[in-house]
N, C-alpha and C positions, 0 to 999 in steps of 0.2 A: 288710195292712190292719188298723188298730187299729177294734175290733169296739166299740160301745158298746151297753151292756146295759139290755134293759127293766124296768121293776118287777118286772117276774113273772119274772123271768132273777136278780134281785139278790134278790129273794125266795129263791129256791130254792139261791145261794151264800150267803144268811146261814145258810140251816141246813145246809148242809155245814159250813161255817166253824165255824157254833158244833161242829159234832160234832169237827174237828180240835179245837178248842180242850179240849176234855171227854178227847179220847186225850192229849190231852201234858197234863193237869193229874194225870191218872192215869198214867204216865208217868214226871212227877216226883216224885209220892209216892212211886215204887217205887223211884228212883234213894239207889244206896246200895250200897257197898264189900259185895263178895262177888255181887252181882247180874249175873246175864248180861245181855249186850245181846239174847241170843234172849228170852230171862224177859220187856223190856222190851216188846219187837215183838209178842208174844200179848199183852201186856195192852191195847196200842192196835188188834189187832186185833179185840178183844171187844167194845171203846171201839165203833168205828166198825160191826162188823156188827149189833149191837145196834140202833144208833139205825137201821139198812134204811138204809146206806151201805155202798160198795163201797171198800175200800183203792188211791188213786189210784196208787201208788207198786208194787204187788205185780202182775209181769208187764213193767210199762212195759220196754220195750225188753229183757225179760228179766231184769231186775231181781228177786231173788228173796224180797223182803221186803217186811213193810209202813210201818217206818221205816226211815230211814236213821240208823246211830249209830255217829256219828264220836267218838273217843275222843281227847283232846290234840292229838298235830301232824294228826289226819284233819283233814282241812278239811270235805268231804262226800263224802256216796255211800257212807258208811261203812259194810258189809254186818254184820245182826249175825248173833251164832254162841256160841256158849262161851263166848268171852270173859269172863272175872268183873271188875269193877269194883275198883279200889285205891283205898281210902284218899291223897285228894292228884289223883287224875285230875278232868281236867271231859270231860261229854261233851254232845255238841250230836246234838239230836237233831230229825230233821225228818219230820214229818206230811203227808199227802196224804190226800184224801176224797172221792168223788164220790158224790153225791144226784141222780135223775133226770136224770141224763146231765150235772150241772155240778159244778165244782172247788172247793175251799178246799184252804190250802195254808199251812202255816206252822213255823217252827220256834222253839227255843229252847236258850241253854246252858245246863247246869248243873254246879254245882261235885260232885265225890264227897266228903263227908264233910269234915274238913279240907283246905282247897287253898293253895296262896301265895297271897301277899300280889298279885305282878303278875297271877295267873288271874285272881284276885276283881274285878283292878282293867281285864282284857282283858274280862270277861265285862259289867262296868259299861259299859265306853267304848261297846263293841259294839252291844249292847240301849238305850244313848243316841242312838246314831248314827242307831237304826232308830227312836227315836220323834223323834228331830228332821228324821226324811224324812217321815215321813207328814205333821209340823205342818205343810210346806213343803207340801204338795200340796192344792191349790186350780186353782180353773176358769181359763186363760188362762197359767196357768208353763207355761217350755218345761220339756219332759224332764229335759234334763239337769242344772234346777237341783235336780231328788233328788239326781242324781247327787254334783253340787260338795256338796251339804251333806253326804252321808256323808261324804267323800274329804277335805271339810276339819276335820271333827268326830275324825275318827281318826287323820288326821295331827298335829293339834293336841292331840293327848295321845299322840302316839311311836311311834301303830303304826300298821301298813300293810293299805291293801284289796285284796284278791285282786283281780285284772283278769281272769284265765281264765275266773271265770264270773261270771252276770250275775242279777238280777232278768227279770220276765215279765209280758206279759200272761196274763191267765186266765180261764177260764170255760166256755167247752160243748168246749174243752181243757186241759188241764194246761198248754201253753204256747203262747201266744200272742203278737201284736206288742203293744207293742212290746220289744225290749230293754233292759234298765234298767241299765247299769252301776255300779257305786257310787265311781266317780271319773271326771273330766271336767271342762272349762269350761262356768261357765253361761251360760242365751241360745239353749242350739243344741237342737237336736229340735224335733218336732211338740208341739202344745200344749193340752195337756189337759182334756179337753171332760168335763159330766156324762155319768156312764154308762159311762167307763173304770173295768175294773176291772185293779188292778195288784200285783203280789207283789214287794213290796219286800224284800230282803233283804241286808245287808253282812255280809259273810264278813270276818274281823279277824285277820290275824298278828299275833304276838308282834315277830315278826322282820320278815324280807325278804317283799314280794309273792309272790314267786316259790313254784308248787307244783308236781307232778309226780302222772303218776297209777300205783300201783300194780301189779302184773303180773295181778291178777284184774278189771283193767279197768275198776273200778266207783272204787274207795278214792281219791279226792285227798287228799296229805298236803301240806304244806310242806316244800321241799329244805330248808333247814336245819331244820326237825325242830323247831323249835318250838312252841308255843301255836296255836291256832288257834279263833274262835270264831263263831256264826252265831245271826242272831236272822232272822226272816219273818213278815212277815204280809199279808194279802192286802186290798190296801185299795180301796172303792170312794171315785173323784170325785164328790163332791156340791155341789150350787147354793152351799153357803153353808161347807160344813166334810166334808176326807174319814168315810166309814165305815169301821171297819175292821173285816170281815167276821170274821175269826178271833177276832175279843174272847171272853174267855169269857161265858156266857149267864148 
C-alpha cells in the first residue's frame, strides 16, 4: 500500500532531509585523493547525530556503516573501511537519516581530484536523468513515467540503467511501496496522488546493465567493471509542483 503523508509527517521528512543533505555537503568537502571512505562516514555521522538524528543506514539489516561509498565500478552498498581515495576515482556516496521515527534518504557522485573525461560526462548524464524525474512527477502521472524518463534520458546519451535495484517509497520507513524502477514503458503503475513521498534514484553504468554482488554481500559492482554512478533524492508529490525534501537548506 502506497502510504500518503500528512503535513506533520512531511514536516518532519523535510528536516531529516535537510540534515541528509548537510551530511553529504560535508561529505563532499572532504572528498579528496588520499581520504578514506571510513574518514568520510565519521564526518556524516557527526553531520546527522548533531542535528538529534539517528543514521538510517547503520545496523539496517546489519549494515555496518553510516554511508554507503561506493568507489568506480561499486554501484552501491559500498562498505567503507581504509580504503584511501586516488586521484581519477569518482565515488558515489549515499546518505540515510531518520528524525522522530521518519526518513530522508539521498545520494550523490563525485569525481576524486582529476577524473576522465567519460566519468565527468557519466556523472552529468546521471545527476540529469534524476532532475528530469522529479520535473516529471506531478498529481495524476502513472509511475512508471519516472521510470521511461530516466531509461530514455541515459539511454539517449550511451549508457545503461541498472534494473537489479530500484527507487522507494519512504517515510515512517526507509522503504516503502511503491517500487520505482528507472527503466520501463510509460502509462503503467498506479498514479500519483499529493502526499506520496518517493526516493528517486538512477544508478548509471558506463557499460552493460548488468551487476553482481560481491562475497561480503553488501558491495554491487558492475560485471564488466566499469564506471558506475548514483544520484537520489527523496521527493515529495505536491498539488501544483514535487518538493524535494533532500534540497539543501
Amino acid at each position: 500500500m502506497i502510504t500518503i503523508k500528512s503535513e506533520r509527517e512531511l514536516k518532519l521528512m523535510r528536516h531529516a532531509g535537510g540534515v541528509v543533505a548537510e551530511a553529504l555537503r560535508a561529505v563532499a568537502a572532504a572528498v579528496r585523493p588520499g581520504v578514506t571512505t571510513l574518514e568520510l562516514d565519521r564526518i556524516a555521522e557527526r553531520v546527522i547525530r548533531k542535528a538529534n538524528c539517528v543514521p538510517a543506514f547503520k545496523g539496517y539489516h546489519g549494515f555496518p556503516a553510516t554511508i554507503c561509498a561506493s568507489v568506480n565500478e561499486e554501484v552501491v552498498h559500498g562498505i567503507p573501511g581504509l580504503r584511501r581515495l586516488q586521484e581519477g576515482d569518482i565515488i558515489s556516496i549515499d546518505v540515510g537519516a531518520v528524525y522522530r521515527g521518519y526518513y530522508g534518504d539521498a545520494a550523490a557522485t563525485y569525481p576524486v581530484g582529476e577524473v576522465s573525461a567519460e566519468a565527468l560526462r557519466l556523472i552529468r548524464v546521471t545527476r540529469e536523468s534524476l532532475e528530469q524525474a522529479i520535473a516529471k512527477v506531478a498529481v495524476n502521472i502513472h509511475l512508471s513515467d519516472i521510470s521511461h524518463t530516466v531509461q530514455s534520458y541515459v539511454e539517449s546519451n550511451g549508457f545503461s540503467v541498472v534494473r537489479s535495484y530500484v527507487g522507494h517509497g519512504i517515510g515512517s520507513q526507509m522503504h516503502e511501496e511503491p517500487q520505482i524502477p528507472n527503466f520501463g514503458r510509460p502509462g503503467r503503475g498506479p498514479r500519483l496522488q499529493a502526499g506520496m513521498v518517493l526516493a528517486i534514484e538512477p544508478m548509471v553504468n558506463a557499460g552493460d546493465w548488468k551487476v553482481e554482488t560481491l562475497s561480503d554481500n553488501w558491495t554491487v559492482v558492475t560485471v564488466d567493471r566499469r564506471l558506475s554512478a548514483h544520484f537520489e533524492h527523496t521527493v515529495a508529490v505536491g498539488e501544483d509542483k514535487p518538493e524535494v525534501l533532500t534540497a539543501p537548506l
